[in-house]
PAVEX-559071 format. One record per atom (N, C-alpha, C): residue in one letter; x, y, z. Coordinates in steps of 0.02 Angstrom, whole numbers, padded with zeros to 5 digits, always signed. Example, Ala and Ser with C-alpha at 12.3 -4.5 7.8 and 13.67 -1.06 7.14 Angstrom:
residues 2
a+00660-00284+00390
a+00615-00225+00390
a+00660-00165+00390
s+00642-00112+00354
s+00684-00053+00357
s+00645+00002+00394
END
This chain:
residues 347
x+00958-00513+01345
x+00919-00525+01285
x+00850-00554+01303
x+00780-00542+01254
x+00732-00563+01267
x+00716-00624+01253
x+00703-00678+01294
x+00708-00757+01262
x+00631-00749+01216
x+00606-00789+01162
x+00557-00802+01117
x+00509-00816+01158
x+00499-00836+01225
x+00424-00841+01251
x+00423-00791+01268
x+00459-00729+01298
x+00455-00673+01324
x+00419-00625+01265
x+00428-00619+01195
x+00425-00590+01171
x+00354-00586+01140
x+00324-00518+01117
x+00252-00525+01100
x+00232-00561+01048
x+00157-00586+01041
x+00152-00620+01018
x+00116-00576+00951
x+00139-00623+00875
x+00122-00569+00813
x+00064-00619+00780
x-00011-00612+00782
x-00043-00659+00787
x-00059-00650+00704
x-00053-00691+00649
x-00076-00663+00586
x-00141-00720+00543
x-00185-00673+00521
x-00230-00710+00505
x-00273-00690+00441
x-00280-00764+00402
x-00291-00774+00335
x-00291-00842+00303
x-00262-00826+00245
x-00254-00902+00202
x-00192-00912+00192
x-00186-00968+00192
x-00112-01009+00178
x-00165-01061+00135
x-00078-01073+00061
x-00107-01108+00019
x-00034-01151-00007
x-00053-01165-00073
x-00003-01223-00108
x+00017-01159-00186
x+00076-01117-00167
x+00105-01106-00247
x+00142-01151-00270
x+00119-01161-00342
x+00136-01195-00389
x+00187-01157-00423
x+00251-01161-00431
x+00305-01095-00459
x+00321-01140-00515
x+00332-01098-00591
x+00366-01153-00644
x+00438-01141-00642
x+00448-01204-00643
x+00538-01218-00651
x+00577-01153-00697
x+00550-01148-00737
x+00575-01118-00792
x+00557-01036-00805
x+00575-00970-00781
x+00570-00907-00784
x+00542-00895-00867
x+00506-00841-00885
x+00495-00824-00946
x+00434-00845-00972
x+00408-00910-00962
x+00353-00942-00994
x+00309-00953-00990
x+00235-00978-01006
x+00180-00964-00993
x+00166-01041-00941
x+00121-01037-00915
x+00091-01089-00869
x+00078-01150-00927
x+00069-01152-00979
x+00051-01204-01009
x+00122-01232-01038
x+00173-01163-01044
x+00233-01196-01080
x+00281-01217-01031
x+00280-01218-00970
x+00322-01216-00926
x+00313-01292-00914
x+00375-01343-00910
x+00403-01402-00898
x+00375-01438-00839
x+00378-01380-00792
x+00360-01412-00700
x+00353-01354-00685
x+00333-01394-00621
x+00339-01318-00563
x+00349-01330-00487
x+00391-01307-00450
x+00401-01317-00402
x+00329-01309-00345
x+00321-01357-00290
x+00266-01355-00237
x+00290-01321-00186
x+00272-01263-00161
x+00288-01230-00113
x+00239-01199-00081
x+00256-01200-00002
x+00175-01161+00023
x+00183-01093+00029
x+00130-01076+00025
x+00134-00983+00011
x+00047-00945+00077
x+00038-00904+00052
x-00015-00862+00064
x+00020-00813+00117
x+00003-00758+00093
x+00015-00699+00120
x+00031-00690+00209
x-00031-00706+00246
x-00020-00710+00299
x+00007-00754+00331
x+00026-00829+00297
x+00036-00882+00331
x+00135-00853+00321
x+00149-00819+00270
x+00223-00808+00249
x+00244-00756+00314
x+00198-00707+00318
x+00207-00683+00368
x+00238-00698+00436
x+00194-00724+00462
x+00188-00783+00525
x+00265-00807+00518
x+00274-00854+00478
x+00331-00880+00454
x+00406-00823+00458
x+00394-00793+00430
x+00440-00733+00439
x+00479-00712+00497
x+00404-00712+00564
x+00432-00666+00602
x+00441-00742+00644
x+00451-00807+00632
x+00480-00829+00682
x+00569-00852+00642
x+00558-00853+00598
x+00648-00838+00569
x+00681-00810+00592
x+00656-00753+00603
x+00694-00685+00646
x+00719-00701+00730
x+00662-00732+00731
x+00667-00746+00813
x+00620-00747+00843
x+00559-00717+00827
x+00496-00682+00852
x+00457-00723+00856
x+00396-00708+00895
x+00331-00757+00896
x+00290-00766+00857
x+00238-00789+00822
x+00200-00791+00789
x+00153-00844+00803
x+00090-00845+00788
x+00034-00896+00768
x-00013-00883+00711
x-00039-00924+00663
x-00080-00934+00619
x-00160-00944+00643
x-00197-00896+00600
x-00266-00889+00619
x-00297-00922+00567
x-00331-00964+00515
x-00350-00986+00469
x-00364-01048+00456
x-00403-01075+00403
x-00437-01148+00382
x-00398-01177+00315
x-00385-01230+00322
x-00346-01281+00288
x-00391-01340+00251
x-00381-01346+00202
x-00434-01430+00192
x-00418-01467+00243
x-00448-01529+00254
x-00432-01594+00259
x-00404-01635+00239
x-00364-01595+00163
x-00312-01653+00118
x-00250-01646+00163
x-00214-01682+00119
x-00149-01683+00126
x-00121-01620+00126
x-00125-01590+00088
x-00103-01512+00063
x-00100-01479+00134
x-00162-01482+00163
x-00185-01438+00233
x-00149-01474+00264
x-00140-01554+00284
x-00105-01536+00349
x-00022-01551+00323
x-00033-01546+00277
x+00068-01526+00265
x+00086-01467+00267
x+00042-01411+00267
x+00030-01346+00270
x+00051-01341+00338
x+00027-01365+00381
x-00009-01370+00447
x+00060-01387+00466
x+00089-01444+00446
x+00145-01481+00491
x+00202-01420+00461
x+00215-01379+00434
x+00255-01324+00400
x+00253-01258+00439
x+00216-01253+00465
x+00193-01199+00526
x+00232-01222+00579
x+00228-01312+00602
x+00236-01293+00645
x+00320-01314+00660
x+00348-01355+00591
x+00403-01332+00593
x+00461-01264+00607
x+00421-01220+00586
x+00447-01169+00588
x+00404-01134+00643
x+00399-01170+00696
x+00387-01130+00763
x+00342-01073+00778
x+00276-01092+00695
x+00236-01049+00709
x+00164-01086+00774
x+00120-01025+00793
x+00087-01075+00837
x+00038-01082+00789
x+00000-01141+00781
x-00035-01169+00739
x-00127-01199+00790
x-00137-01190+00861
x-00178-01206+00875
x-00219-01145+00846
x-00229-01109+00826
x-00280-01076+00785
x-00312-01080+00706
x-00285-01146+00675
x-00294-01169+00634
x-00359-01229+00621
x-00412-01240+00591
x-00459-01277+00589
x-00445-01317+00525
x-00470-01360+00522
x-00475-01406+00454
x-00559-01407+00418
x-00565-01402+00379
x-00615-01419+00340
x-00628-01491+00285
x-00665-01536+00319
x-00669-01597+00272
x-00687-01612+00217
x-00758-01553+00181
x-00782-01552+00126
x-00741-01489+00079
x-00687-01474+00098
x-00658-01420+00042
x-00582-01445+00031
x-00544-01424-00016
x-00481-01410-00029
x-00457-01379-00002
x-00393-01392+00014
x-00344-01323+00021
x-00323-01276-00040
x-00319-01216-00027
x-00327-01163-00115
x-00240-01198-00127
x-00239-01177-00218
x-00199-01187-00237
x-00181-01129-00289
x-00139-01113-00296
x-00106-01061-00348
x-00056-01085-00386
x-00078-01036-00459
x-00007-01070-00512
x+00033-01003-00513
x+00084-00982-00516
x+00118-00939-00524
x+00166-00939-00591
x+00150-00885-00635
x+00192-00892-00692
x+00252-00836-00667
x+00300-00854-00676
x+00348-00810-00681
x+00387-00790-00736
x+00401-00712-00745
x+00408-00683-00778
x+00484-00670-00791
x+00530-00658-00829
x+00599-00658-00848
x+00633-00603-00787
x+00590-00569-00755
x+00602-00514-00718
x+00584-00525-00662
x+00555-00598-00640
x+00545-00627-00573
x+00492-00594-00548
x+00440-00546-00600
x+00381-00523-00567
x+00329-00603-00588
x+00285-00579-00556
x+00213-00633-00550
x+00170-00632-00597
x+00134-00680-00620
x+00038-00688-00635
x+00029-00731-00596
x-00034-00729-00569
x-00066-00799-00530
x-00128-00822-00581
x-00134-00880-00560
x-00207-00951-00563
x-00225-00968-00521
x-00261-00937-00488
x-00318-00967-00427
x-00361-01039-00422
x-00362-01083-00379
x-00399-01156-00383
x-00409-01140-00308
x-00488-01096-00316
x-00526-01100-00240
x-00600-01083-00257
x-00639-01156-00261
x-00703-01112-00275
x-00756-01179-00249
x-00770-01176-00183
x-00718-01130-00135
x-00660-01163-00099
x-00625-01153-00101
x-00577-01176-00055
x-00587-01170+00043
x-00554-01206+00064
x-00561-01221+00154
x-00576-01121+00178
x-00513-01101+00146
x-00478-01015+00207
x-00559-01007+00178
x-00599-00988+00123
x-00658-00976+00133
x-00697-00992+00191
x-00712-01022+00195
x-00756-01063+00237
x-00744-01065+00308
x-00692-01026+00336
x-00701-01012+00409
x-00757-00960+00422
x-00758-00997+00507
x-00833-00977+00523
x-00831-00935+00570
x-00859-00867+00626
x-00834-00833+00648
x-00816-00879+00726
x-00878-00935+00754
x-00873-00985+00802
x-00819-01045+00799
x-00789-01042+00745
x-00728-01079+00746
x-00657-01044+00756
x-00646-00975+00779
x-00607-00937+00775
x-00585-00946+00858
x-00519-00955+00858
x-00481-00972+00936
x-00465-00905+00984
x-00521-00872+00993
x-00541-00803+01035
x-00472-00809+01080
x-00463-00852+01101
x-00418-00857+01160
x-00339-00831+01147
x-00321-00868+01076
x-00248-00868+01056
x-00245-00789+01030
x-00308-00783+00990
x-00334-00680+00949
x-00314-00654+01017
x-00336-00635+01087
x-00353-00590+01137
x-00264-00579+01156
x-00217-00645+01153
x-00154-00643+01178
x-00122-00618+01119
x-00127-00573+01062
x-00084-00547+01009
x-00058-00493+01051
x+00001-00468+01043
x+00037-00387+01051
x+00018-00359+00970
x+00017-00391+00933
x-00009-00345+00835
x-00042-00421+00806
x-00091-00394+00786
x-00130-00444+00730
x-00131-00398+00668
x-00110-00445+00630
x-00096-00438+00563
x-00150-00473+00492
x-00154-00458+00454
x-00219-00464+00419
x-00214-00445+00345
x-00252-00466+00285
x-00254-00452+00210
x-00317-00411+00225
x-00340-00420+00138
x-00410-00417+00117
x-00438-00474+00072
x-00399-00534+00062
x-00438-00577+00034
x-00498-00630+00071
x-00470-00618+00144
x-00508-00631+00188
x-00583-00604+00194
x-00570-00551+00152
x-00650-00508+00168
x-00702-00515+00081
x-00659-00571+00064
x-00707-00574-00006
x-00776-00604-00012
x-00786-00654+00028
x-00840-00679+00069
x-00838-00715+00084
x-00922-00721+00119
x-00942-00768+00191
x-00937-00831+00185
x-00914-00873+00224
x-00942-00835+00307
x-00845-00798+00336
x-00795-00818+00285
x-00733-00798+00310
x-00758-00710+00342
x-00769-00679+00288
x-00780-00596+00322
x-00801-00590+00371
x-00854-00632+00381
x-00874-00630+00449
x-00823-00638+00518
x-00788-00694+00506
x-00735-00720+00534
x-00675-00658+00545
x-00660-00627+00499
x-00627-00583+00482
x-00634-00539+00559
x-00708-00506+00514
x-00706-00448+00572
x-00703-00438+00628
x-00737-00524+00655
x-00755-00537+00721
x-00684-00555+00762
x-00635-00588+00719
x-00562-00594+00755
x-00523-00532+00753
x-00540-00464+00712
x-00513-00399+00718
x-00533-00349+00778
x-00605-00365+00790
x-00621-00348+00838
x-00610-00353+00912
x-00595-00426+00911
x-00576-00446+00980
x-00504-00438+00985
x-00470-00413+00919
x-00387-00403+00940
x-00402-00341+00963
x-00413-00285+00942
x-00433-00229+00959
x-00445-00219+01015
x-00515-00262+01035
x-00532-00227+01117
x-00470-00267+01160
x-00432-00322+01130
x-00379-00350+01196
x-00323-00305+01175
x-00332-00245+01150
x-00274-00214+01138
x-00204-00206+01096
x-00231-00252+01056
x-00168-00285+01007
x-00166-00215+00945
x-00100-00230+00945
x-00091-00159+00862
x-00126-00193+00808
x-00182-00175+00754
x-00181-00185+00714
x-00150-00153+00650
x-00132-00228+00619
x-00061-00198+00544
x-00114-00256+00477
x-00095-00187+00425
x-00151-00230+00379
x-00091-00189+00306
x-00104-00271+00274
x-00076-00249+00211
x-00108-00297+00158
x-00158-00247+00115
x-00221-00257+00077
x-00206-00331+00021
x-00133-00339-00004
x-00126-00388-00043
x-00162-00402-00076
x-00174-00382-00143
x-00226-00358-00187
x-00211-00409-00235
x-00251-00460-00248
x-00271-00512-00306
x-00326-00511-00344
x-00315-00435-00397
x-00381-00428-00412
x-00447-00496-00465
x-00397-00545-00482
x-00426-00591-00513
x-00484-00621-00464
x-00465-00624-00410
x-00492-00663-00353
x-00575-00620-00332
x-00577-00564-00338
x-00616-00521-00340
x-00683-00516-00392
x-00741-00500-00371
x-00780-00501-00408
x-00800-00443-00478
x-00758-00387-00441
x-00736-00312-00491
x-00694-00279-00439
x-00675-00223-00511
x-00623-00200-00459
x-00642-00153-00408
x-00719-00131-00424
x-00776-00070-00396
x-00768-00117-00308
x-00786-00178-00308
x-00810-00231-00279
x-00748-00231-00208
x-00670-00248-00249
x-00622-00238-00213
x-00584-00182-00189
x-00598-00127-00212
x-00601-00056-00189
x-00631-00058-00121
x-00696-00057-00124
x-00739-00050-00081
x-00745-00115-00025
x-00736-00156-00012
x-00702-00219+00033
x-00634-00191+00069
x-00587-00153+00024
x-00527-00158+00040
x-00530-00094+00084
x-00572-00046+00062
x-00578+00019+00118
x-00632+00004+00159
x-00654-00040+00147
x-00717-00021+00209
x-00690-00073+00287
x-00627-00099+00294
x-00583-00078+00364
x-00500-00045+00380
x-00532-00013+00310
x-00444+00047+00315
x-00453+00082+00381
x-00495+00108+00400
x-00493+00152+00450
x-00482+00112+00533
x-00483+00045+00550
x-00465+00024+00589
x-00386-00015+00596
x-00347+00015+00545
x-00284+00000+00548
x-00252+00030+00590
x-00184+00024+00613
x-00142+00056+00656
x-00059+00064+00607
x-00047+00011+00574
x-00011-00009+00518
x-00032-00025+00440
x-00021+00011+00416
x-00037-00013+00321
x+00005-00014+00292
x+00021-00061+00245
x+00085-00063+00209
x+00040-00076+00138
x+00071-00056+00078
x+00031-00040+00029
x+00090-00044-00031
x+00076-00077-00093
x+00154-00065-00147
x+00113-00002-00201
x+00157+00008-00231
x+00139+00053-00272
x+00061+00046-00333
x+00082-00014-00342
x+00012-00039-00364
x-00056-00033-00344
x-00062-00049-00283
x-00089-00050-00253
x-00111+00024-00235
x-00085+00052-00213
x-00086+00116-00204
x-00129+00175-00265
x-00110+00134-00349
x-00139+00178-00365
x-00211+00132-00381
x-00220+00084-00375
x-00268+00043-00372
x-00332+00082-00327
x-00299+00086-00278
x-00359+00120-00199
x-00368+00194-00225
x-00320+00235-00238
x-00334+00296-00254
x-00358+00329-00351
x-00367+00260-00379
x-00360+00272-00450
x-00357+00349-00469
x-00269+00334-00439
x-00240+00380-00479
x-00165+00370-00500
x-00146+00397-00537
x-00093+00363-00587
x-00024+00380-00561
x-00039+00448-00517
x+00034+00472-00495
x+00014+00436-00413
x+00111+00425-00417
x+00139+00396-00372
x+00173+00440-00311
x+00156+00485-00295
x+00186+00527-00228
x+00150+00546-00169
x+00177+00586-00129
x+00167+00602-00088
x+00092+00628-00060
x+00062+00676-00090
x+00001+00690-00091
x-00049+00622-00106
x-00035+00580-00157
x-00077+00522-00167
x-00073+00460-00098
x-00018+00471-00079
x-00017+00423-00024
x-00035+00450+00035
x-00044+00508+00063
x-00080+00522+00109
x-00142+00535+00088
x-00183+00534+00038
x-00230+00545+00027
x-00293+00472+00064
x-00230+00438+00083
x-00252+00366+00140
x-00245+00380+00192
x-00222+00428+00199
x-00226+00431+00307
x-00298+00446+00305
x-00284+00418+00377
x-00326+00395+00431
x-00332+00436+00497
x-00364+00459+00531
x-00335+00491+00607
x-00315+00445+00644
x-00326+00371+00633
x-00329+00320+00691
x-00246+00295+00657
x-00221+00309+00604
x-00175+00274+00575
x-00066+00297+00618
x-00046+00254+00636
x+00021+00273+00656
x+00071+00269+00590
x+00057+00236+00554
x+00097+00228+00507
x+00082+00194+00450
x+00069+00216+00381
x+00069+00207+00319
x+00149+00194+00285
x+00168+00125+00258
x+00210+00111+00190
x+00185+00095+00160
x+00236+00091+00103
x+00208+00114+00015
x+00265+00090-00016
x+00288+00028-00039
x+00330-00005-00054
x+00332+00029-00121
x+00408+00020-00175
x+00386+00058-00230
x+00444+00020-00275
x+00454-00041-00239
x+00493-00070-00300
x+00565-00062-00305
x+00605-00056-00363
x+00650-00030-00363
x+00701+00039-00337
x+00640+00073-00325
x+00656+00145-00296
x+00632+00136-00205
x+00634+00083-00184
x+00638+00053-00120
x+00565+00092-00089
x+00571+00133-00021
x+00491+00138+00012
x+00505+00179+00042
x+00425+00216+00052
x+00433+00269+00101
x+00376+00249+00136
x+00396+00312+00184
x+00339+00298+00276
x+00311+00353+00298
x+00251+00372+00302
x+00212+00402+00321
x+00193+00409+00408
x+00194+00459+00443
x+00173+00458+00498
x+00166+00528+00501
x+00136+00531+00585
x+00078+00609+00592
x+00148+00654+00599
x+00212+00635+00601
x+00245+00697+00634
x+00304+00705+00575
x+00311+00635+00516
x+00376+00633+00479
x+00359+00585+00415
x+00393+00606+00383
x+00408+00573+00301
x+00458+00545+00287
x+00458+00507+00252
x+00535+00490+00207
x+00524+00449+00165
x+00605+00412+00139
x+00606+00339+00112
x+00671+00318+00132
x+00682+00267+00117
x+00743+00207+00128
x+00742+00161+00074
x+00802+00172+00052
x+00837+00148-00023
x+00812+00089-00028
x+00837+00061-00092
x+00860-00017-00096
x+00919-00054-00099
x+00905-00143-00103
x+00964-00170-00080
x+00994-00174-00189
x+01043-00215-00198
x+01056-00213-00243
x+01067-00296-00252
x+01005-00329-00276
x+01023-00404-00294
x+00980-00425-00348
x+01014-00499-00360
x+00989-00510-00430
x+00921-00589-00415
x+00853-00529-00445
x+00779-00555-00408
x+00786-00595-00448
x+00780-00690-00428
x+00737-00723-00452
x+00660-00748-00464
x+00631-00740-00387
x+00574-00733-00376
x+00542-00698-00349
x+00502-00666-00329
x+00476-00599-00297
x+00436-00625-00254
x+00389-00678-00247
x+00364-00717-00213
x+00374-00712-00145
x+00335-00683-00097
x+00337-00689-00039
x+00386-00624-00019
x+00417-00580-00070
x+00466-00519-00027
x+00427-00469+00015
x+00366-00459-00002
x+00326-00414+00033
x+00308-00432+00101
x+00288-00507+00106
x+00275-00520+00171
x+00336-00547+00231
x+00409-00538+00195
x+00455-00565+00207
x+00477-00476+00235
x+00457-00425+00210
x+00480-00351+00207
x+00442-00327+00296
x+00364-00348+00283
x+00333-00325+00339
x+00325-00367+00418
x+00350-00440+00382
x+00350-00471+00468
x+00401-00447+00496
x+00472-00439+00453
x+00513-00405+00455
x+00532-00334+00507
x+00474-00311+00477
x+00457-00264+00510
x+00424-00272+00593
x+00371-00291+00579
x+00320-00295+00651
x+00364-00344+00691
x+00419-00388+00680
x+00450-00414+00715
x+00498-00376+00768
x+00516-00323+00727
x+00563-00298+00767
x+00535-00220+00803
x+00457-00217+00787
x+00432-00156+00831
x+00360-00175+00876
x+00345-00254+00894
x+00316-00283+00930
x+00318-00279+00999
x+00379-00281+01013
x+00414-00242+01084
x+00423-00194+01091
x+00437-00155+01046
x+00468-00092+01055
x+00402-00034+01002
x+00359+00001+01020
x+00321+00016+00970
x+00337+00100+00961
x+00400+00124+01011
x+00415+00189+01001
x+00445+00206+00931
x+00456+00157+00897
x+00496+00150+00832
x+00455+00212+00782
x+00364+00206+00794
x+00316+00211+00755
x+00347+00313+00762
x+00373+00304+00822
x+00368+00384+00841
x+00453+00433+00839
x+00499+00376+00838
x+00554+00399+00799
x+00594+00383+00770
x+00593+00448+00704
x+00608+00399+00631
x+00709+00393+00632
x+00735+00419+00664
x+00790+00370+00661
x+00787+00304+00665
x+00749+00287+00733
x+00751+00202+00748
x+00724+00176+00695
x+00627+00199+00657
x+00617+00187+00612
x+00657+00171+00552
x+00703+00222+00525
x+00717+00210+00473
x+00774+00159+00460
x+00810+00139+00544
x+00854+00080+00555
x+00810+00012+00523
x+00752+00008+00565
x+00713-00063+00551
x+00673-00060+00491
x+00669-00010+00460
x+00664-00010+00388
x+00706-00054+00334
x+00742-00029+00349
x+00843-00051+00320
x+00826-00106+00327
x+00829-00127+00384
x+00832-00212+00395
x+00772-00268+00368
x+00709-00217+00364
x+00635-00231+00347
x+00666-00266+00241
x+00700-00219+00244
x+00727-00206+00158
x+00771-00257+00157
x+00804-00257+00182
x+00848-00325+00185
x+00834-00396+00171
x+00784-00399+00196
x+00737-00458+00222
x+00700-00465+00151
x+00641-00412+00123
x+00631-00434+00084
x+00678-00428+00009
x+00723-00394+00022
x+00767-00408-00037
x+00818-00495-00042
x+00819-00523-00004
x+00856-00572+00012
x+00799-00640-00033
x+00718-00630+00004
x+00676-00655-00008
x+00657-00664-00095
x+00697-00634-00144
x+00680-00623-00212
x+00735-00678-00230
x+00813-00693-00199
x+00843-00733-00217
x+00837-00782-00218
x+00777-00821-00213
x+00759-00894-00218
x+00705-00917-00259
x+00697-00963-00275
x+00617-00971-00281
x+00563-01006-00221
x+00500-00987-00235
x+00477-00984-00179
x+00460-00939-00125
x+00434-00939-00069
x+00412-00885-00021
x+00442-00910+00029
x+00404-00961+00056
x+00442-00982+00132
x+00505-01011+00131
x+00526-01042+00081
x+00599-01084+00070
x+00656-01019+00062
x+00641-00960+00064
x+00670-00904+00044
x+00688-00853+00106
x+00628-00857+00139
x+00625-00814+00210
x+00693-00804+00251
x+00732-00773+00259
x+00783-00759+00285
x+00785-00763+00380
x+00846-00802+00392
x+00858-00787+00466
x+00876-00735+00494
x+00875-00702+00568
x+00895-00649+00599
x+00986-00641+00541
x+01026-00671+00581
x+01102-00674+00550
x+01107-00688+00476
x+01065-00702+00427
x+01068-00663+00371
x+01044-00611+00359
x+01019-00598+00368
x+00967-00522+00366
x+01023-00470+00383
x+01071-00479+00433
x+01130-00453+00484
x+01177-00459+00432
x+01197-00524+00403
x+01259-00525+00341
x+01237-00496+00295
x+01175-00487+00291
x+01165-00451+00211
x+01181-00391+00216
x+01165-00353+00244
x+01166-00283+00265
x+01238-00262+00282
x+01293-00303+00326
x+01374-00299+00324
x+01392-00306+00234
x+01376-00354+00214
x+01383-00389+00134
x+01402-00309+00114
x+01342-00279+00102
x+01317-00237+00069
x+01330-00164+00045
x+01355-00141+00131
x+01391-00098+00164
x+01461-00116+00133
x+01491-00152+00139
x+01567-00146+00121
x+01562-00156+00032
x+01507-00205-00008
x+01517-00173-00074
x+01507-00110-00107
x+01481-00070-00059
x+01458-00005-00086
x+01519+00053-00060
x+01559+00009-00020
x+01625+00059+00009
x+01679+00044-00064
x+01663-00013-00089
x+01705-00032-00171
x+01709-00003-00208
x+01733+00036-00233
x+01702+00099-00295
x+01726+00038-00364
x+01767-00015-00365
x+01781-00048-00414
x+01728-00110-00427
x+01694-00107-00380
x+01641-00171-00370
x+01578-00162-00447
x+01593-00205-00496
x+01506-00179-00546
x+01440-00181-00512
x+01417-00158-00539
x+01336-00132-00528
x+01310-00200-00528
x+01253-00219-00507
x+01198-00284-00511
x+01120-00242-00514
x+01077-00287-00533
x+01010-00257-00532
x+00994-00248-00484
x+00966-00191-00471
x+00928-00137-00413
x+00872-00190-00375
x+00857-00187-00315
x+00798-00226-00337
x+00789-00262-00270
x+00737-00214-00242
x+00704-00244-00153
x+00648-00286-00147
x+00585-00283-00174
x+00532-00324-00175
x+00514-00303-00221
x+00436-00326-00241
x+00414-00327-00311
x+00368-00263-00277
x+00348-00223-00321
x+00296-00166-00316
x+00222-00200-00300
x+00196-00274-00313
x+00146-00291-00305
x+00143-00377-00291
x+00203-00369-00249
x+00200-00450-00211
x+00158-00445-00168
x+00157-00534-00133
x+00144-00549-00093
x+00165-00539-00001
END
C-alpha cells in the first residue's frame, strides 16, 4: 500500500470561509431561529476531502486576521491539510456566508465580503514552492472576480502547469457574487481552455452555454482540445463523463438529503483523490466509471448532514456505503427513499 507521504500531492486553491447554516430547513434567513457555524468554501472543502480519504492535500489562499481565519486555519490543519500556503490578512475579514436552506436541502446564499481577506491575495504572497510540488491543482472561478486575487489566480495556475501538475477546475458559480452574469460568463471561460479536468452541474452548464437543454451535444459544446475529461453533475439523475475516446453516466445513490452543502466538492476530491496516482483512469472508462461510483458515494453521503466539512466522509465509509447499498438494492422488499447524489448546483 501507498503510505500518505508517498502519495501525490492535490494542491487546491481559493477561498475558505465561515457558513452560517439555519438550524431549521424551510425558512427564510430572517425566520430561521439559529444557525449552525461551520467552515465551508469550495476549495478549502476540497482539500479537506481528499485528506479523509487518505490523500494529500494543501490549501492555497488568504484568511483574515480574526479569529474566524485562524480557526479556519487551525481546521485545515486538523484535518491534515497542508496549510503553509495560507497568508493572513490584518486589515480584512474572513468572508462569511448565510445559507438558507430549503425543505429539499437545496441552497440560497448571503455573501459578507466586501472585501473580504481570499480577495486580497497578492500574486508575491503566493508559496511558488508548495504550487510547483502539486501532482493536480485544483481551482474555482470566484477567485478570478478580482484583483489583485486574479492575478494571484493565474500566476499560481501557471506555475502548476509549467511544474507539470494536472489542472482540475470546477467553475462553482455564485452568481450573486458576480458583477453580471455577461461579466461571469466571460471570467469563467476565459481559463476553460487551460483545464485538464472540469466538472460542471447542470446549472451551471446551462448557465455557460445559455442553453436550456441538458444533453449531450450541449455539454460537449465545452470541449476543449487540451481537455481529458469533462463532468456534468445532474442531480438526481446522477452524472456523466466526457472524454476524447468515450461517454457515459453513473447512477445515483439513494439517500435522504439534508444538506447539499459541500456534496460537490466532497464528489470531486473524491474523485482526484483516487486518480492522482493513477491518471490512466482518465483513459479507461471501466476504471473510470469504478471511481465515479465511489466519487458518488462520497458526495451522496455528504448531503446527510448539515454542513460541508463536518459531513465529508472517510475512505471506510465511502466503502460501507457502497456495500450498504449494494445489498439494499439486492432487497426487492426494501421501500424506496429519495433519489438523491449531490445538488445540481452545490458547492
Amino acid at each position: 500500500m501507498t503510505s500518505t507521504r508517498e502519495k501525490g500531492l492535490i494542491v487546491s486553491f481559493g477561498e475558505m470561509l465561515i457558513d452560517f447554516v439555519p438550524t431549521e430547513s424551510g425558512v427564510s434567513l430572517a425566520e430561521s431561529p439559529g444557525f449552525l457555524k461551520a467552515p465551508g468554501g469550495a476549495p478549502a472543502n476540497v482539500a479537506i476531502a481528499v485528506t479523509r480519504l487518505g490523500g494529500r492535500s494543501a490549501f492555497v489562499g488568504k484568511l483574515g486576521g480574526d479569529e474566524f481565519g485562524h480557526m479556519l486555519a487551525g481546521i485545515l490543519r486538523e484535518n491534515g491539510v497542508d496549510d503553509t500556503g495560507v497568508s493572513f490578512d490584518k486589515g480584512a475579514r474572513t468572508a462569511l456566508a448565510f445559507v438558507t436552506l430549503r425543505s429539499d436541502g437545496e441552497r440560497e446564499f448571503m455573501f459578507y465580503r466586501n472585501p473580504s481577506a481570499d480577495m486580497l491575495l497578492r500574486p508575491d504572497e503566493l508559496n511558488l514552492e508548495l504550487i510547483r510540488s502539486a501532482k493536480v491543482f485544483h481551482y474555482g472561478s470566484i477567485s478570478l472576480i478580482t484583483e489583485p486575487c486574479r492575478s494571484a489566480h493565474l500566476k499560481a495556475m501557471e506555475v502548476a502547469k509549467e511544474a507539470g501538475a494536472l489542472l482540475s477546475y470546477d467553475p462553482n458559480l455564485r452568481e450573486p457574487l458576480w458583477p453580471s452574469p455577461e461579466e461571469a460568463r466571460k471570467q469563467i471561460m476565459s481559463i476553460w481552455d487551460k483545464a485538464e479536468i472540469i466538472k460542471v452541474s447542470d446549472v451551471e452548464l446551462e448557465f455557460l452555454t445559455e442553453n436550456k437543454k441538458i444533453d449531450d451535444e450541449s455539454a460537449m459544446s465545452l470541449w476543449h482540445p487540451n481537455l481529458k475529461l469533462l463532468l456534468v453533475t445532474l442531480g438526481e439523475d446522477g452524472c456523466r463523463y466526457y472524454t476524447k475516446k468515450f461517454h457515459g453516466a453513473v447512477q445515483t445513490f439513494n439517500v435522504n438529503a439534508v444538506d447539499t452543502t459541500g456534496a460537490g466538492d466532497s464528489f470531486i476530491g473524491a474523485f482526484l483523490s483516487k486518480i492522482v496516482d493513477d491518471q490512466s483512469v482518465l483513459e479507461d472508462e471501466k476504471k473510470l466509471r469504478k471511481v465515479l461510483r465511489f466519487a458518488n458515494a462520497c458526495g451522496a453521503i455528504t448531503t446527510t448532514k448539515k454542513g460541508a466539512i463536518p459531513a465529508l466522509p472517510s475512505d471506510s465509509e465511502a466503502l460501507s456505503f457502497i456495500k450498504d447499498n449494494q445489498r439494499r438494492s439486492n432487497n426487492p422488499f426494501k421501500s424506496k427513499k429519495l433519489r438523491f447524489l449531490y445538488c445540481s448546483n452545490c458547492s
